[in-house]
C-alpha positions as CSV (number, residue, x, y, z in Angstrom):
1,X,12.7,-1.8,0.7
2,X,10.5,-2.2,3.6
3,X,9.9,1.5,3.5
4,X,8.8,1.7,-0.2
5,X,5.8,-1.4,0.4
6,X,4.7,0.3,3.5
7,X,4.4,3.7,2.1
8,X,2.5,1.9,-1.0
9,X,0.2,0.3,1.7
10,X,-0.6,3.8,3.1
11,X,-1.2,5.1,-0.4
12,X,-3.4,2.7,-1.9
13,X,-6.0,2.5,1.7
14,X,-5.5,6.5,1.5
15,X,-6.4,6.1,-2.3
16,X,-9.7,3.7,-1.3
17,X,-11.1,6.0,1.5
18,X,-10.7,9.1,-1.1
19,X,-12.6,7.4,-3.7
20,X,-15.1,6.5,-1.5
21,X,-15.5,9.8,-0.1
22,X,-15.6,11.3,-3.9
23,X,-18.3,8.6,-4.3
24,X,-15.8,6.7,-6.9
25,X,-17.2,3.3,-5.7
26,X,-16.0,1.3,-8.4
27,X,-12.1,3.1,-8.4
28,X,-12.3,2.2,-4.7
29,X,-13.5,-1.5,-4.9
30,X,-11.0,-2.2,-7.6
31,X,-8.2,-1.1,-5.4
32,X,-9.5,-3.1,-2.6
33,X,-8.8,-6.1,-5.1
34,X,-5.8,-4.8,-6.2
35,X,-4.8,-5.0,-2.2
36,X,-6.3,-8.5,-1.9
37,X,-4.2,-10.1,-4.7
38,X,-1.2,-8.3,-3.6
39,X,-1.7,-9.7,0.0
40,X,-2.1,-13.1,-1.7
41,X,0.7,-12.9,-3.8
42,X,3.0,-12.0,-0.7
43,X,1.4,-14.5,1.7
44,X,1.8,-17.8,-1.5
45,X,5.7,-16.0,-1.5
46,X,6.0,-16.5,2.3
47,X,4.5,-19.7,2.2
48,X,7.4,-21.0,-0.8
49,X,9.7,-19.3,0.4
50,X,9.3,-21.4,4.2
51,X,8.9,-24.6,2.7
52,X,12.2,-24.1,0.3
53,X,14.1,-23.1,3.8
54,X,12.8,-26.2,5.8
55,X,13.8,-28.7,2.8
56,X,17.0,-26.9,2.6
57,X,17.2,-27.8,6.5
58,X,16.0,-30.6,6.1
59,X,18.5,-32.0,3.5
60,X,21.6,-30.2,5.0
61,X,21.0,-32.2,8.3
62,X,20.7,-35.7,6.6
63,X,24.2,-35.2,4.7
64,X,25.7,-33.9,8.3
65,X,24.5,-37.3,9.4
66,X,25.4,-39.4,7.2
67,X,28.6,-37.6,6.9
68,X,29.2,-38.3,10.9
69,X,28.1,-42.2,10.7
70,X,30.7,-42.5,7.6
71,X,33.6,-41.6,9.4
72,X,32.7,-42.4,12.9
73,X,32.2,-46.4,11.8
């Protein structure tokens, strides 16, 4: 999977430095916001997906202690 985004990363700056050199300026800044939101997307998916983990954590190691004071009283 990591494969397929990084070769799609190498296509789409390859595909903004060809339209700029073919003088395609608005082709090439419509890609460049294509790679923005795409950026964006994956860095709001990082973000959700490392506050869902620490909560997760979080929750896991109250019920351990509250399991442990329960049966060690």
């Amino acid at each position: 999977m990591k494969w397929i985004l990084w070769s799609s990363f190498i296509l789409v700056i390859g595909g903004i430095v060809l339209n700029f050199y073919l003088e395609y300026f608005t082709l090439a800044y419509a890609l460049m916001g294509v790679l923005l939101l795409v950026i964006s997307g994956w860095g709001t998916m990082v973000q959700v997906k490392n506050s869902v983990n620490s909560e997760m954590d979080q929750y896991k190691e109250n019920t351990y202690t509250d399991d442990v004071e329960r049966y060690t009283r």
